[in-house]
N, C-alpha and C positions, 0 to 999 in steps of 0.2 A: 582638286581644283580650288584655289582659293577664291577671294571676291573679285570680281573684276572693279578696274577701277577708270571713270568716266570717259567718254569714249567721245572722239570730236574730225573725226573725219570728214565731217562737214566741212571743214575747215578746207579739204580737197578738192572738194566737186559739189555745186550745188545742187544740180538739175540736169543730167544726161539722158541722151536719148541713145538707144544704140539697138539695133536688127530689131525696132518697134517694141521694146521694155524700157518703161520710164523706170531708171535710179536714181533713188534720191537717200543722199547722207540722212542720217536722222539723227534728231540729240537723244543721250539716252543718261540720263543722271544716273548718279553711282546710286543716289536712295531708291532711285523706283529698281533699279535692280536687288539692291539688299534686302530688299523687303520681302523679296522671294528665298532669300535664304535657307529658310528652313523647310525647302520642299525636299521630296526625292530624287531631283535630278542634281545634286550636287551645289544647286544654289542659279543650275538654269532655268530660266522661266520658262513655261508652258506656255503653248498660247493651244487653241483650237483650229480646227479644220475643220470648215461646212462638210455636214457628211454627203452632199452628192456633190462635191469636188476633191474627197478621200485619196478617190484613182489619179487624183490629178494635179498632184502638189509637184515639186521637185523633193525627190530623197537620195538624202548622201549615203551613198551604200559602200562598204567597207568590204576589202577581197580579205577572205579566208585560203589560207596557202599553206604547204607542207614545206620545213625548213630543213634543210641539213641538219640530219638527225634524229629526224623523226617532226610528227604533228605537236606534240609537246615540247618545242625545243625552249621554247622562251620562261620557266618558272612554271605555275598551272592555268597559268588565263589563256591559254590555247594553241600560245605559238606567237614566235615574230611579228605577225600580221594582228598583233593584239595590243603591242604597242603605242601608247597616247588615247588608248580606248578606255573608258567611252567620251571622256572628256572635251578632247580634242572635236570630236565628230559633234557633238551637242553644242561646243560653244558657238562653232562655223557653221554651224544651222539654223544657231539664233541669229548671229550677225549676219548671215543671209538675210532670213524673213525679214530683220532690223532696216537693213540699209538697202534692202532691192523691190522690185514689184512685185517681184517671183513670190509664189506661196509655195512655205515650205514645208516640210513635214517634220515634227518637232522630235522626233526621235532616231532615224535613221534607220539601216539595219547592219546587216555583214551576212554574206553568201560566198558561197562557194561557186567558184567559175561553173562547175557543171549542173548548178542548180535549174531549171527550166527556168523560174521565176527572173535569171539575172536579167532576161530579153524583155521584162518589163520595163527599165533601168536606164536612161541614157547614160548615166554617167556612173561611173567606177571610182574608187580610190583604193591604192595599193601601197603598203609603207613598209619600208625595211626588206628591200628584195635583195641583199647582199648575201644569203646563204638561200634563198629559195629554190624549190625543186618543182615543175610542172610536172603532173603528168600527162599521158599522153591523152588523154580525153579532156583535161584541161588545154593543150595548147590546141587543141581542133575548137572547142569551145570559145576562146578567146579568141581566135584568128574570127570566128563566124561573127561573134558579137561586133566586134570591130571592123571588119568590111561591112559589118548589117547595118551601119550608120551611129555604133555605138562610141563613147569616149574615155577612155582610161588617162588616170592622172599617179603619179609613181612616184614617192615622196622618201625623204631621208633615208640614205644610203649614202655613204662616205668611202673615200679612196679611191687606187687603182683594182684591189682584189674584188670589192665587192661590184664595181663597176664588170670587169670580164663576168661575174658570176650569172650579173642582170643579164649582160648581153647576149651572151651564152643560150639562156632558158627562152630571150625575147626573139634569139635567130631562129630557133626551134618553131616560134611560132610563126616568125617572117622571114625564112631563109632568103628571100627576093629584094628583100628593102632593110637599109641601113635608119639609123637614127642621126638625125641632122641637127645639126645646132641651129636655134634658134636666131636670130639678129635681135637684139633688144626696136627697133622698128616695126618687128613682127606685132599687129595688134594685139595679139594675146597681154603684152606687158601694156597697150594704154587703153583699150577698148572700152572700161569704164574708168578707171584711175588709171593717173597716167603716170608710167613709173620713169624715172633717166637713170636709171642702173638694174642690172639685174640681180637683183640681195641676194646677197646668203645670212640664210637665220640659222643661229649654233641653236646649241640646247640649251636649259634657261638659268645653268649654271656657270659655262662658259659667257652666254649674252650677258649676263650682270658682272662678270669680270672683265667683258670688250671695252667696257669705258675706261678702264685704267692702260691696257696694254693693247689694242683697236684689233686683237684676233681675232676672226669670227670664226677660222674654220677648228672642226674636232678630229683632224689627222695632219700631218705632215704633208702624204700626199694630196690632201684636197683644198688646196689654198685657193683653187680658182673654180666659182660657182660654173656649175653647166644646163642649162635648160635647152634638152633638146624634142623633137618630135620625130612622129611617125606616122607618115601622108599613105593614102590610097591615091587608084590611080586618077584619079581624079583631082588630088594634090587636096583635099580633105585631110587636115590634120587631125589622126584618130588617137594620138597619144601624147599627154608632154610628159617627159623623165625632167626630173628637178635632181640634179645630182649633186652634191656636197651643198647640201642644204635644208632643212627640216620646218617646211612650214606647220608642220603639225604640234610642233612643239611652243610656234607663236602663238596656236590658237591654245591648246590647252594650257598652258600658263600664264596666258595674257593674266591673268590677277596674281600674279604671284610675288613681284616685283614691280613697282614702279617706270622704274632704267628699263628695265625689260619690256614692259607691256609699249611704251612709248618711242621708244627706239626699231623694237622689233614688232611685234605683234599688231601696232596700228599705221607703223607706216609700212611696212611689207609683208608678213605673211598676211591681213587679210586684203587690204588690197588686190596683191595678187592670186589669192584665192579666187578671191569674186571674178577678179578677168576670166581667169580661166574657165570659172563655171558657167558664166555668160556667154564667154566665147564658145562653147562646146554647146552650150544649148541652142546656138542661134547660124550655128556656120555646118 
């Protein structure tokens, strides 16, 4: 992860009110960030958590999955599900704590669906399910966590194969319920920032070449962003799929590029990060 570079979405939203959490943009100069540079989180700052509000922060917890081909498919860092880690999940937790009222937890974790611990958790993140395999004590696990009031978010996956692959494992878990496109009206895009399109973020080498030839997507087949959900009966959306489109890759590379960071990483992946995460915390 390189430096990030000054950050002004202030510039979006002063002062929102939304299901009783004040947000508020905050300025955040590029020096009080670089000044942390030289810590162990890659140059993310640390903040603290009173310890008898420990139990009580929001933490972005990262799903651990088996990939076609075994738990090691992806290199040695663990598997698919390990991709944009830990980068990604540290930046989007500072710029949480940064710019929301929420107290966050400055490290996050990664569990495995059938950990006891995940039913601590309201909220999940899941990335790269285009070769993923549940098994069968994970999709019982996932189905429970998810009617229990829990919210799963499903990030960068590209095309039509890896799409049948997601849906496939996801019927397993909801053979009853389809996944619905979302309407850009749907709160989730303006509930704190308010988006009028639904982005698609490439990865951060195609995004720094969209400015010369306006490509965003990284397949053939995936030319057209899809964000869809998956409601209980109660019409409680317990899942959004973000499909032909990789916020994770806006949050970990927001320093990497200039074009980059300001095009993609501050005006859509975190914006709609935060909706989301607000939305699920509060609906």
């Amino acid at each position: 992860m390189k430096r990030p570079f000054h950050f002004s979405l202030q510039k979006l939203v002063h002062f929102l009110r939304f299901g009783g959490l004040g947000l508020l943009a905050l300025h955040c100069p590029l020096n009080s960030w670089a000044q942390h540079w030289t810590n162990n989180r890659g140059g993310v700052p640390e903040w603290e958590v009173e310890e008898k509000f420990k139990t009580d922060v929001f933490t972005f917890v990262r799903i651990k999955y088996t990939s076609l081909g075994g738990r090691y498919y992806w290199g040695n860092r663990g598997g698919k599900w390990a991709i944009d880690y830990p980068d990604s999940d540290l930046n989007f937790s500072y710029r949480l704590q940064e710019m929301t009222s929420l107290k966050v937890n400055p490290n996050g974790k990664t569990l495995w669906l059938t950990d006891p611990e995940l039913f601590h958790y309201p909220f999940i993140y899941l990335i790269e399910p285009g070769n993923l395999r549940f098994s069968a004590d994970e999709v019982r696990a996932l189905r429970k966590y998810l009617l229990g009031g829990g919210f799963m978010m499903v990030d960068d996956f590209w095309g039509e194969s890896e799409w049948h692959n997601f849906h496939r494992e996801i019927k397993r878990v909801f053979p009853e319920r389809e996944p619905q496109e979302l309407p850009l009206s749907h709160p989730i895009f303006n509930c704190v920032f308010p988006l009028d399109e639904k982005p698609q973020i490439p990865n951060v080498d195609l995004g720094m070449k969209s400015r010369y030839h306006g490509i965003t997507w990284e397949r053939w087949d995936a030319q057209e962003v899809h964000y869809k959900g998956i409601f209980d009966d109660q019409n409680r959306l317990m899942a959004v799929i973000c499909h032909n489109t990789d916020l994770g890759d806006g949050w970990e590379w927001e320093g990497y590029n200039e074009y980059f960071f300001r095009e993609f990483s501050e005006k859509k992946a975190y914006p709609l990060g935060i909706n989301i995460v607000v939305y699920a915390l509060t609906h």
